[in-house]
N, C-alpha and C positions, 0 to 999 in steps of 0.2 A: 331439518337439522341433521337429521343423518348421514342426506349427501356429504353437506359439509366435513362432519366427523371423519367420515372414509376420505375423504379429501384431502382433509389437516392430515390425518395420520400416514397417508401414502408419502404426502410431502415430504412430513418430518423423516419419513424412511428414508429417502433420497438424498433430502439433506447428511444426514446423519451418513451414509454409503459414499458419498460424495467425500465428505472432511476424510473418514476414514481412511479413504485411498490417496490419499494426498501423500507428498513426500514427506514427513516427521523430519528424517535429518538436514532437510534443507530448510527446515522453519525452524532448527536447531541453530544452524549456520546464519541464518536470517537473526537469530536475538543475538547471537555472539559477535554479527557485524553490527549492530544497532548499538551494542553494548559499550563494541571498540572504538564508534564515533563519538559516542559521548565523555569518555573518558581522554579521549584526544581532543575535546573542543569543536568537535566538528559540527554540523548544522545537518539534520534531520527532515530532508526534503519529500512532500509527498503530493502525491498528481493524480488525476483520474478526470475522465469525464461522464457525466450524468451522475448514476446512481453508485460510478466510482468515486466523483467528486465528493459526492455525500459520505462515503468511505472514508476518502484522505483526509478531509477535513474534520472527521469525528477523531482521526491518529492524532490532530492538532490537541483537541480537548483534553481526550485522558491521559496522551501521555505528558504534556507541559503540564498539568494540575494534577491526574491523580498519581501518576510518577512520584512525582516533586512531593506531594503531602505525605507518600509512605515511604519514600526510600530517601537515601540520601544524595539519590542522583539526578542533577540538574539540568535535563536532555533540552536540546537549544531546536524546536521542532516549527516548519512553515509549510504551508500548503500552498504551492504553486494553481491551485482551483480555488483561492479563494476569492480574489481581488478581484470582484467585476468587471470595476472600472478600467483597469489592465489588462485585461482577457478581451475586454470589447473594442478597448485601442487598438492593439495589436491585431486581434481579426478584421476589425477595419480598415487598418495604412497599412497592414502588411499582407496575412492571411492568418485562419484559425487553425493551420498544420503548426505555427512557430507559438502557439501561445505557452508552452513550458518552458520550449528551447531556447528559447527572447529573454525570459527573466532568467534561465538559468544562466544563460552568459552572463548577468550582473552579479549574480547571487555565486552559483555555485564556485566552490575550492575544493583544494585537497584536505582529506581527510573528514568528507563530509560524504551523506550516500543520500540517495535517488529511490523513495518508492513511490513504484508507479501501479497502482491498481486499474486493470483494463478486462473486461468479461472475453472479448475478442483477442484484444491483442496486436491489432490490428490499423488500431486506429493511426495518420499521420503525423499527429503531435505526438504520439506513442513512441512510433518512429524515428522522431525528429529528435526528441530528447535523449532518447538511446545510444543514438550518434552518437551527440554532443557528450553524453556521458563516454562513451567508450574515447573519445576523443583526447578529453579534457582526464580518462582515468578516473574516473569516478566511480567509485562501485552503485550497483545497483538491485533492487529487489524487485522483482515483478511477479503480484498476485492477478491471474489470469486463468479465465475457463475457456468453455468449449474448447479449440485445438489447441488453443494456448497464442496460434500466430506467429509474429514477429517478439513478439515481446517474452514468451516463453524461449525459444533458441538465442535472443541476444542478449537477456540479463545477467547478471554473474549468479544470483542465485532465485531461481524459477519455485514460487509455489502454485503448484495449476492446480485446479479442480478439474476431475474431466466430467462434464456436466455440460447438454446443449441447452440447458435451461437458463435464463437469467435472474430468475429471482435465486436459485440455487446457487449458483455461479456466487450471485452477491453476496448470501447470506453465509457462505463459506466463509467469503473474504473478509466479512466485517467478525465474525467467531474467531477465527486466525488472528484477527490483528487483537482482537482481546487477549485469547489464548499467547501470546507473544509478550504484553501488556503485564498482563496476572503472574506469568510464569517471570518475568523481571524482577516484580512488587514481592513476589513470595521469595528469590533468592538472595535480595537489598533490602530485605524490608529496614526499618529503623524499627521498627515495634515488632508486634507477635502476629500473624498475619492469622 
């Protein structure tokens, strides 16, 4: 039991060293663009793969429900990692680099934004959406550790963890996306938070 204890608490040091170094004014910038597409109608895209996907898709939960329950603001949110069935088409008759970039050519408009959680940054669907975002203009957020990659240098606004760890890397990204979440709820709240 011990081990473990020195273990848990080393982590939690890391963890905690990790968030801290991160950029604040760009996860400042990151809820004030989240904030702008909601208020313009826009559509609240989010993407990851593996235990990013678990990420984007938790962005789905709280912010369409617990958003919506406290504030008065009605944020229009989809996760490009959700749809199986669509992820497994596309990797089949196409390839698994266009599975965000495929739907986002149906989906995505102006006035809507692209978050893309990725630990590397690296990845070629990562890539491929980037593009198409920079392409199409669409602004985009990218939470991304170790170097950051591709996805840190080409997003509009980068929050990196520098962290070669994965579960670190992750557990950064899913506290931020709360931290981002909470900090919303507490300035719209409709009640007393």
């Amino acid at each position: 039991m011990k081990s473990i204890n020195k273990f848990a608490d080393a982590y939690i040091k890391s963890l905690t060293k990790a968030i801290s170094k991160s950029n604040f004014k760009n996860l400042d910038l990151s809820v004030k663009e989240i904030l702008k597409t909601i208020h313009k109608n826009g559509t609240i895209y989010v993407c990851g793969n593996g235990g990013s996907a678990a990420i984007a898709n938790h962005y789905v939960v709280d912010f369409l429900k617990y958003c919506k329950e406290k504030t008065n603001l009605k944020p229009r949110i989809l996760s490009l990692s959700n749809n199986i069935e669509t992820i497994t088409a596309i990797s089949n008759d196409r390839n698994y680099g266009q599975i965000f970039s495929y739907q986002a050519e149906s989906y995505c408009k102006e006035n809507d934004i692209i978050i893309i959680v990725s630990s590397s940054g690296n990845s070629i669907n990562v890539k491929n959406i980037l593009k198409f975002a920079k392409k199409k203009k669409i602004k985009t957020i990218g939470f991304s550790g170790f170097k950051g990659g591709y996805l840190k240098k080409h997003c509009d606004i980068s929050i990196h963890i520098n962290s070669q760890n994965y579960g670190i890397s992750e557990d950064s990204h899913h506290i931020l996306m709360h931290v981002q979440l909470q900090y919303l709820i507490k300035e719209h709240n409709k009640l007393k938070y």
